[in-house]
C-alpha positions in Angstrom: 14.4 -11.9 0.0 12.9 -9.0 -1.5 9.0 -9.1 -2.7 6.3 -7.1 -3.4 3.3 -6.8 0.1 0.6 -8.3 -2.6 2.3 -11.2 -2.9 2.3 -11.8 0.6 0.7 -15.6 1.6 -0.9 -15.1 5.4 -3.3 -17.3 6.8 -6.3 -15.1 8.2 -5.0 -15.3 11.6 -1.7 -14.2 10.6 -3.2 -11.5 8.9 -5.0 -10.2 11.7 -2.1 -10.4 14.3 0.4 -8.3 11.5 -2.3 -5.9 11.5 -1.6 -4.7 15.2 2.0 -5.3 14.4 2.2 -3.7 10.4 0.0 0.0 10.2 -0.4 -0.9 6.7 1.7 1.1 4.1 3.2 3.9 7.1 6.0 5.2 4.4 2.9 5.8 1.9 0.5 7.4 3.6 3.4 9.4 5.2 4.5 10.5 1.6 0.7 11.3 0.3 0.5 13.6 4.0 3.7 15.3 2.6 2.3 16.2 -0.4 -1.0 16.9 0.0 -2.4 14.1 -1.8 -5.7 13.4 0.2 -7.1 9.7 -0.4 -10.4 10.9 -2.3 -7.5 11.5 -4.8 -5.9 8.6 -5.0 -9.5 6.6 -5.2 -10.3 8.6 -8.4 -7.1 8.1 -10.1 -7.2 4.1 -9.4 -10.8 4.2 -9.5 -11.7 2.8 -6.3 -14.1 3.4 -3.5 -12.7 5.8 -1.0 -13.5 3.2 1.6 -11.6 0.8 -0.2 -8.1 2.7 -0.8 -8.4 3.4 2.5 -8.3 -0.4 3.9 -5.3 -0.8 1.2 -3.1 2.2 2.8 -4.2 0.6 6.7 -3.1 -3.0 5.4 -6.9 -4.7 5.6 -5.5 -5.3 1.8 -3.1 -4.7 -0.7 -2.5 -2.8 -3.3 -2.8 -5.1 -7.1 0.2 -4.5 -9.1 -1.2 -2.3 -11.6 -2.3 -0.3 -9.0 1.2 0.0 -7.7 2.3 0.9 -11.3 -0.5 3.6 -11.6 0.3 5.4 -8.9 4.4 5.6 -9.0 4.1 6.0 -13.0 1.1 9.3 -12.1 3.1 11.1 -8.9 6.8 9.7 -10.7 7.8 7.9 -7.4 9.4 4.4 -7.0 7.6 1.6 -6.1 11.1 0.6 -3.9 10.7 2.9 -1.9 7.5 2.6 -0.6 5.9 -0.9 -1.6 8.7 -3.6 -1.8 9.6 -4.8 1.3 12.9 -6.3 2.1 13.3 -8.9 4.6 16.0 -10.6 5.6 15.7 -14.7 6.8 
């Protein structure tokens, strides 16, 4: 089953125990490290609070769609490889 994190349905408690379990996007933030791409940067260009892109890359929330599409369209990087996740069941 492939689908995109946003669309992800989790009860609260759910959420909070993926949290310890799921650092949130860890391939993301990895690629931003790599390229120098600091998250006061990434606020400005989906014009966000700081504080709030930073709760989306930890996984307190996820990133909207267009959000998603803004960023891979700006840096030219595909959303497969760092925001679908593929499960298998």
């Amino acid at each position: 089953m492939i689908y995109l994190r946003c669309f992800q349905e989790e009860t609260s408690i759910d959420r909070k125990e993926s949290i310890v379990k799921d650092t949130g996007y860890t391939k993301f933030k990895a690629w931003l490290r790599e390229n120098h791409v600091k998250v006061t940067d990434l606020a400005e260009l989906l014009g966000l609070q700081v504080s709030t892109v930073s709760k989306k890359l930890n996984g307190y929330s996820d990133f909207t769609v267009e959000e998603i599409r803004t960023i891979c369209l700006h840096y030219n990087i595909s959303a497969d490889n760092f925001f679908i996740a593929y499960k298998v069941s």
